[in-house]
C-alpha positions as CSV (number, residue, x, y, z in Angstrom):
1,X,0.0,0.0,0.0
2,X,3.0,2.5,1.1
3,X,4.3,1.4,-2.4
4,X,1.4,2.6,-4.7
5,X,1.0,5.8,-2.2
6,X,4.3,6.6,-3.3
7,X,3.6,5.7,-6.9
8,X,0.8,8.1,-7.2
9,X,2.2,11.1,-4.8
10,X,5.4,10.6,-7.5
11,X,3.6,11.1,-10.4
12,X,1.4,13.8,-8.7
13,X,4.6,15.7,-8.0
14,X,6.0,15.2,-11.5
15,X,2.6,16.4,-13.0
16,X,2.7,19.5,-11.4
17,X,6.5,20.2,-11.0
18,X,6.7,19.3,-15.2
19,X,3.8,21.7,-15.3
20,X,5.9,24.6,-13.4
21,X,9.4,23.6,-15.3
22,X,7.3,24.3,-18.3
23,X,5.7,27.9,-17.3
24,X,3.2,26.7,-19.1
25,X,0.3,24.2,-18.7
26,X,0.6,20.2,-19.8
27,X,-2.1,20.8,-22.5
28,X,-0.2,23.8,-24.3
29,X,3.3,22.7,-24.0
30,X,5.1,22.2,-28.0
31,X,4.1,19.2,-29.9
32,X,6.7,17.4,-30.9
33,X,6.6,15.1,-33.8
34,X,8.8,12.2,-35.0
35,X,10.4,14.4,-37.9
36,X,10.9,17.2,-35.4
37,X,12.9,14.8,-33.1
38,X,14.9,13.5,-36.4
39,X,15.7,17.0,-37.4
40,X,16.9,18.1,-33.8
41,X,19.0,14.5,-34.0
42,X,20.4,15.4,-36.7
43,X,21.3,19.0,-35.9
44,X,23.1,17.3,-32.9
45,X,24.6,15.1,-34.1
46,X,26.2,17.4,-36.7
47,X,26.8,19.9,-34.1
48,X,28.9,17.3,-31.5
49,X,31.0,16.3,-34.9
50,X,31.6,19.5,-35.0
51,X,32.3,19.9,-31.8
52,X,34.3,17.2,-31.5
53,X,36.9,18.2,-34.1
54,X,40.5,18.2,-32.9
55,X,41.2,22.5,-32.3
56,X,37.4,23.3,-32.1
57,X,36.8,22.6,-28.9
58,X,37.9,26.3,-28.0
59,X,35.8,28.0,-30.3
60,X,33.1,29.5,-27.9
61,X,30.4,29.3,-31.0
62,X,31.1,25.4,-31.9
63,X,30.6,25.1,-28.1
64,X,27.5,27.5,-28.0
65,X,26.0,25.6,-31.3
66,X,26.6,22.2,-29.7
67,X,25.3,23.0,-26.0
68,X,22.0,24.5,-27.7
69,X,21.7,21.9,-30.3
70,X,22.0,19.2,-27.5
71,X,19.2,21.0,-25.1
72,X,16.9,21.2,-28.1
73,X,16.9,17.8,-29.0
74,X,17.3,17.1,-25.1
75,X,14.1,18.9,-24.2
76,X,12.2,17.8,-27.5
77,X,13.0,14.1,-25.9
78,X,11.4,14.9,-22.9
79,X,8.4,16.4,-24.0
80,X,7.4,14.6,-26.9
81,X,4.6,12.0,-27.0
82,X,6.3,10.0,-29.7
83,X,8.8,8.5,-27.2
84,X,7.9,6.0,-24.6
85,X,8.3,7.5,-21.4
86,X,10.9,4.4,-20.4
87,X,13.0,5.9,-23.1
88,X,12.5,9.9,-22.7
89,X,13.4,10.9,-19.2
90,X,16.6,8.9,-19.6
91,X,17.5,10.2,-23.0
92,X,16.8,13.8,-22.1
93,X,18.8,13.4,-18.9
94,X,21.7,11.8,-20.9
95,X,21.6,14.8,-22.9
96,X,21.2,17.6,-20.3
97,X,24.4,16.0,-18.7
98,X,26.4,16.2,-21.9
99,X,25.2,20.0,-21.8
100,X,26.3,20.0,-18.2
101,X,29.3,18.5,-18.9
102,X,30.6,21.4,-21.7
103,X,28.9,24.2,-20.0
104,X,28.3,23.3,-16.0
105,X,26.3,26.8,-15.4
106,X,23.4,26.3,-18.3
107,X,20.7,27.5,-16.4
108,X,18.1,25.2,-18.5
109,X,19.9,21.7,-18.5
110,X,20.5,22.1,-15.0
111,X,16.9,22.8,-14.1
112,X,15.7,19.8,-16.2
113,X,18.3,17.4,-15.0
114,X,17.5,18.1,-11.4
115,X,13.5,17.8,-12.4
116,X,14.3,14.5,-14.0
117,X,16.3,13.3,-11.1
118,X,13.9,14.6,-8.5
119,X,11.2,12.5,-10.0
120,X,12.8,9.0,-10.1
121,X,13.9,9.4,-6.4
122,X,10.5,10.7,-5.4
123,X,9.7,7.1,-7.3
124,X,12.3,5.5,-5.4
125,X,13.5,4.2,-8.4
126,X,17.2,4.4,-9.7
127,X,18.9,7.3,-11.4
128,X,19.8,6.5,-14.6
129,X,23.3,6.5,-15.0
């Protein structure tokens, strides 16, 4: 019983915190389709390439290019209905971490990450990794 309390006082919490993260409400947040989440891949992906070229990494626009492309596609994860919601949260956490990991004060990833991460404890599930 203390188990599905928890369950619904979880999802409860990510309702409403989602619904805050968002400023706006569930119902008006972006729709997100399966070509816009292959166009955002693909802009990452070319962006990290990029990125990831031996000199570049200095270049404060590769790095801005790449840490925006990533939160797009990041945030498009999370959001959309096309993705099951086993497979979202973690891939929008995996990419909010590679934000994190190029710029560690990006205001946005770090919000998201932290929502993500504060609902699978408030599941008492495991963080992914």
């Amino acid at each position: 019983m203390r188990n599905a309390l928890r369950v619904v006082v979880a999802f409860c919490l990510a309702v409403v915190v989602s619904m805050t993260a968002f400023g706006q409400g569930y119902a008006n947040r972006p729709k997100i389709t399966k070509s816009d989440l292959t166009k955002l891949e693909k802009e990452y992906k070319t962006s990290k390439a990029t990125y990831q070229k031996k000199g570049v990494k200095s270049d404060s626009k590769v790095k801005k290019e790449y840490t925006t492309a990533t939160y797009a596609f990041g945030y498009a994860c999370m959001v959309s209905d096309v993705l099951d919601q086993k497979v979202k949260y973690k891939k929008a956490l995996g990419l909010y971490r590679e934000v994190l990991k190029v710029d560690p004060n990006h205001k946005e990833a770090k919000s998201q990450s932290q929502m993500i991460i504060d609902i699978y404890k408030s599941m008492g599930r495991p963080v992914p990794n």
